[in-house]
NUVEX-455024 format. One line per field, with one value per residue: residue in one letter; y, x, z negated of N, C-alpha, C, O in turn. Coordinates in steps of 0.05 Angstrom, whole numbers. Each point is the difference from the previous one (the first is absolute). Layout:
// residues N
aa c(A,...)
n_yy c(Y,...)
n_xx c(X,...)
n_zz c(Z,...)
ca_yy c(Y,...)
ca_xx c(X,...)
ca_zz c(Z,...)
c_yy c(Y,...)
c_xx c(X,...)
c_zz c(Z,...)
o_yy c(Y,...)
o_xx c(X,...)
o_zz c(Z,...)
END
This chain:
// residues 59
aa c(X,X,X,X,X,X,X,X,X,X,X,X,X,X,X,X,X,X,X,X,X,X,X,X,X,X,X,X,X,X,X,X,X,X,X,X,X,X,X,X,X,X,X,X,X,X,X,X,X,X,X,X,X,X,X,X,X,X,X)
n_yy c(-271,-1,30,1,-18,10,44,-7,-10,48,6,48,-45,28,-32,6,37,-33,-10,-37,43,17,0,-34,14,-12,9,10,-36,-27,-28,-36,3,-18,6,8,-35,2,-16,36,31,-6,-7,45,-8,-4,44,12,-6,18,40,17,-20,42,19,-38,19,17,-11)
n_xx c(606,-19,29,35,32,42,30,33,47,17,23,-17,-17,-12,-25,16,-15,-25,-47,31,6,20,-46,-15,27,-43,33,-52,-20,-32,35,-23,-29,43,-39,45,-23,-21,-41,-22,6,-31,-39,-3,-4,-52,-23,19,4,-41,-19,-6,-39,-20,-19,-20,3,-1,-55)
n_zz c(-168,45,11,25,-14,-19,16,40,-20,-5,33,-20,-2,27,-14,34,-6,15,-21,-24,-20,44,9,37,33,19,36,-7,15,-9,-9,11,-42,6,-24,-13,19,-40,-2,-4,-17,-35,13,-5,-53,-12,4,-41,-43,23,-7,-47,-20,0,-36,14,37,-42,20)
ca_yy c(14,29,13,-1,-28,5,10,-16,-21,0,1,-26,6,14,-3,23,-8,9,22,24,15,0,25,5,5,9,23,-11,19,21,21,-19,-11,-31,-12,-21,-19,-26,-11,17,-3,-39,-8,6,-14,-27,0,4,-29,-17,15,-8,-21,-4,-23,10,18,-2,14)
ca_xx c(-24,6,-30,-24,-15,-23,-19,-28,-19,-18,-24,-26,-14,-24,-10,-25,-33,6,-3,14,16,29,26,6,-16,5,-13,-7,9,-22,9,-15,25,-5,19,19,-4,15,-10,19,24,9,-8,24,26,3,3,31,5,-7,9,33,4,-5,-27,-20,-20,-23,-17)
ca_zz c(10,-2,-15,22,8,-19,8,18,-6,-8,16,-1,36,-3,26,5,7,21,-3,-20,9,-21,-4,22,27,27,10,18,26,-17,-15,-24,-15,-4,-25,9,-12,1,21,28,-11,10,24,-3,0,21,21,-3,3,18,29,-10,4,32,-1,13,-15,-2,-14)
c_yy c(30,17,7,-31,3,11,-9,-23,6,17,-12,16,2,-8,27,-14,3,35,35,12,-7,35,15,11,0,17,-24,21,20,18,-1,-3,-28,-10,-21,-20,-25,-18,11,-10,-35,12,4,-16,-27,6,7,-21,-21,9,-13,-24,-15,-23,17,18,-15,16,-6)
c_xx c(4,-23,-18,-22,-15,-18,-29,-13,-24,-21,-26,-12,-33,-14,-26,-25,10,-8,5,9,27,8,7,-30,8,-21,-7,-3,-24,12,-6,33,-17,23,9,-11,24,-5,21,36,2,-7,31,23,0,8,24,2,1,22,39,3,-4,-25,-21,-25,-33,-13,-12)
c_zz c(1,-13,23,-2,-37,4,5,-18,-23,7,8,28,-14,30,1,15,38,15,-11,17,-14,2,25,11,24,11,28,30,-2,-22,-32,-13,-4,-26,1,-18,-11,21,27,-18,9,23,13,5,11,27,12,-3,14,21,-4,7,29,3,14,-20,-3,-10,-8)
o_yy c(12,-8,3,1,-3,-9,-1,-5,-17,3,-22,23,-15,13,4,-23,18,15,22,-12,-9,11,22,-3,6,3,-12,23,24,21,17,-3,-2,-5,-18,8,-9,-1,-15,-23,-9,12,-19,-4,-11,-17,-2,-11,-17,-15,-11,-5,-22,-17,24,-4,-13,16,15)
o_xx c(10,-21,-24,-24,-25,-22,-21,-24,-16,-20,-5,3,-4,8,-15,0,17,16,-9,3,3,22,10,-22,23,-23,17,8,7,-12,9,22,-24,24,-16,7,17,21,17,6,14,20,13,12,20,14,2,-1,18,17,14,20,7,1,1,-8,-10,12,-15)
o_zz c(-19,-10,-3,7,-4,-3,-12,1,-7,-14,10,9,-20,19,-18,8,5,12,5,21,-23,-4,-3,-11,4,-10,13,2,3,-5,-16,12,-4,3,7,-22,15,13,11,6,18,7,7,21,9,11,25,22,-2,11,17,14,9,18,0,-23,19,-15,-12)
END
């Protein structure tokens, strides 16, 4: 076992509130800062996901 895979294996995952901020923002076309949500982040990586695997999109 390397120490990279110890590493990771003790790693603990913390699920967040979908509403939490992580820390991010975006600048909307009004000019409004929009704080980056956990919710936006999944919305996010499913939709990388889907697009990698080449599966049809849903809303």
């Amino acid at each position: 076992m390397s120490l990279h895979t110890l590493h990771t294996a003790e790693r603990r995952v913390v699920p967040l509130p979908p509403q939490h901020p992580v820390g991010g923002a975006i600048i909307d076309a009004k000019g409004r800062e929009i704080p980056i949500t956990e919710g936006m982040v999944q919305q996010a990586c499913e939709q990388l996901e889907e697009a990698a695997l080449g599966e049809p999109e849903h809303d």
